[in-house]
C-alpha positions as CSV (number, residue, x, y, z in Angstrom):
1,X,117.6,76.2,106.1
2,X,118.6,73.9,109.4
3,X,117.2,77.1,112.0
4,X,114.0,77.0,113.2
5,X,112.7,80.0,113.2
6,X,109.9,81.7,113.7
7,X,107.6,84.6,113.9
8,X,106.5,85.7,117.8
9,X,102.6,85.1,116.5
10,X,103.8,81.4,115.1
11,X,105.2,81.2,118.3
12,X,102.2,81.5,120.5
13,X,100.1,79.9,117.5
14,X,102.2,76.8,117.9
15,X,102.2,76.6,122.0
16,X,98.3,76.8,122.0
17,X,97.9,74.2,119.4
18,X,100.6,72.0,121.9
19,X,98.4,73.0,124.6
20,X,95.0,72.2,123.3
21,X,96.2,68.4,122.0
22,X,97.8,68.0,125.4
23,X,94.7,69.0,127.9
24,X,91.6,68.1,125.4
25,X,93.3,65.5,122.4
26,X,95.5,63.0,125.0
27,X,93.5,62.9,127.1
28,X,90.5,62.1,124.4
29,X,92.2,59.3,123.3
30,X,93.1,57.4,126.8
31,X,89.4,57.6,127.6
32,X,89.0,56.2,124.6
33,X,91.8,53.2,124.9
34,X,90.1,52.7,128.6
35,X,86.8,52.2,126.5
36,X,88.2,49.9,124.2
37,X,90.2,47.9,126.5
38,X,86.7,47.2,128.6
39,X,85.3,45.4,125.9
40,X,87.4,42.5,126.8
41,X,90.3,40.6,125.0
42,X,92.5,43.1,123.6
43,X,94.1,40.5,121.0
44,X,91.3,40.6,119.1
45,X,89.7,43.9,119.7
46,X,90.3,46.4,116.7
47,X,89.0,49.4,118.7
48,X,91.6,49.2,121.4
49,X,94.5,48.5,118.6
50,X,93.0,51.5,116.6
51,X,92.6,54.1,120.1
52,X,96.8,52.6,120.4
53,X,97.5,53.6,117.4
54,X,95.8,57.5,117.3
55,X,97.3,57.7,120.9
56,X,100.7,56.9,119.6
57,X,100.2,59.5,117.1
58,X,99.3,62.0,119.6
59,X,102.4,61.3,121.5
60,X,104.4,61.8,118.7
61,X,103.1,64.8,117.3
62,X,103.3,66.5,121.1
63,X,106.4,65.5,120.9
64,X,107.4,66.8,117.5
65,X,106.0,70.4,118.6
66,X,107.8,70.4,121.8
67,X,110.9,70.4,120.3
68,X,110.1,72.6,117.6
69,X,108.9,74.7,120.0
70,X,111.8,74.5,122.2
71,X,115.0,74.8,119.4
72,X,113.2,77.8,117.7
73,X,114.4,81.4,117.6
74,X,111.8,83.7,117.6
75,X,111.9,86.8,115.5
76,X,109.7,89.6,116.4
77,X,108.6,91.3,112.8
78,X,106.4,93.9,114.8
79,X,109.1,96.3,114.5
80,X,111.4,95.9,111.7
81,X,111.9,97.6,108.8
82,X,113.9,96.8,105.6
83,X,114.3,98.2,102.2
84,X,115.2,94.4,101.1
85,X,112.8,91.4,101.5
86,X,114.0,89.5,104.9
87,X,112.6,87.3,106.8
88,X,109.1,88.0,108.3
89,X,108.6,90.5,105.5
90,X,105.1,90.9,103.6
91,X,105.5,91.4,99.7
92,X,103.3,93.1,97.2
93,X,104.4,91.5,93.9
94,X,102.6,91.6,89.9
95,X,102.8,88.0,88.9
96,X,103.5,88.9,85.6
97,X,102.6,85.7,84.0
98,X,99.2,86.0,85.4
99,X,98.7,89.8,85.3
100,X,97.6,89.8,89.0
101,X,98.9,90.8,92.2
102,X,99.6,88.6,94.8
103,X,101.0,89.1,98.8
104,X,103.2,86.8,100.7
105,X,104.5,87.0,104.1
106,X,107.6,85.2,104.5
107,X,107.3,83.2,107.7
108,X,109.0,79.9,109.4
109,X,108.2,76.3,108.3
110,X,105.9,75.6,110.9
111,X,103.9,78.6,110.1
112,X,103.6,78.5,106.3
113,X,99.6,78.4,104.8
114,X,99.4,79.7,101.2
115,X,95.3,80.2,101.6
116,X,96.7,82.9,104.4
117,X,99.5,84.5,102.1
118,X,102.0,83.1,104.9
119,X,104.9,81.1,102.8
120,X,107.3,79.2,104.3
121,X,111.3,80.9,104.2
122,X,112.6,77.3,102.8
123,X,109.8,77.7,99.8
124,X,111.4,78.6,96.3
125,X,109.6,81.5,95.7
126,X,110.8,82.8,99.4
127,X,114.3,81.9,98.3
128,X,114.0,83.9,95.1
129,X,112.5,86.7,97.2
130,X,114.9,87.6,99.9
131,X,117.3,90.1,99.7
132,X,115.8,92.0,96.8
133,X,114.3,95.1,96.5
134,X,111.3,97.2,95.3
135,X,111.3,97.3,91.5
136,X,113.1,94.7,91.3
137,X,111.9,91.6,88.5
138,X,112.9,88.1,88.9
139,X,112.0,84.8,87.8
140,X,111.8,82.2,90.3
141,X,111.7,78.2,89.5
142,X,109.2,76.7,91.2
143,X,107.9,72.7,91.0
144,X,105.4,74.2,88.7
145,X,107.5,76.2,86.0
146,X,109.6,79.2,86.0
147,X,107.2,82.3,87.3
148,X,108.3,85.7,86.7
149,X,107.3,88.7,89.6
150,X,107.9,92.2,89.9
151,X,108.5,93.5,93.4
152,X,105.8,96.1,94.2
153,X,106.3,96.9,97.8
154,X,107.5,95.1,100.9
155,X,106.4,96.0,104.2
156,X,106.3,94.6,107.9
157,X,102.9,93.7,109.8
């Protein structure tokens, strides 16, 4: 999937995190190439080639989430309902390999945290997932082996 998109709370989670490397992480780092570069000639000085470096990264990376930020499509999940597992949707399901129950939100790319139950749209078990139903079984391949789920309940948080 080529669209970025996005819950409204990824949203906002994604412009603080752009905001706090921009005001406290940048600005961290060209103290710390200032520092470096004051301990004298720079073609031999590892700290100033190192603070380059991790400011070069920072750069990047701000960067990076600018655009992400600014080609996303933001989908409010606040409100929606479905009777089919869609995007933004939270799913009850009985691993039945394992005998347990797990829950996933689906969620965008930039988003995705399996410790939080938030997986990533593009993820195969999120590509198994949508468009089915409550009741329904399937078996999803994943990198790890086939894993077979039945669908317990799908709601919106």
């Amino acid at each position: 999937m080529s669209e970025n998109i996005m819950t409204r709370q990824g949203y906002e989670t994604l412009k603080e995190k752009l905001r706090r490397m921009t005001v406290y992480d940048l600005q961290d780092i060209i103290k710390e190439v200032m520092v470096a570069a004051a301990h004298g000639d720079l073609s031999e000085n590892a700290e100033y080639t190192a603070a380059k470096e991790k400011k070069s990264f920072i750069e990047s990376r701000i960067r990076e989430m600018e655009q992400r930020l600014s080609s996303a499509t933001v989908i409010d999940t606040s409100g929606m309902s479905s009777d089919r597992v869609v995007f933004g949707a939270t799913v009850l399901l009985q691993d039945d390999d394992k005998g347990e129950e797990v829950s996933y939100t689906i969620v965008g790319i930039d988003e995705a945290d399996v410790s939080l139950g938030k997986i990533s749209i593009s993820s195969p078990i999120a590509r198994g997932l949508i468009g089915k139903e409550e009741g329904d079984s399937i078996a999803i391949k994943t990198p790890g082996g086939v894993r077979n789920y039945s669908i317990i309940e799908i709601c919106f948080k």
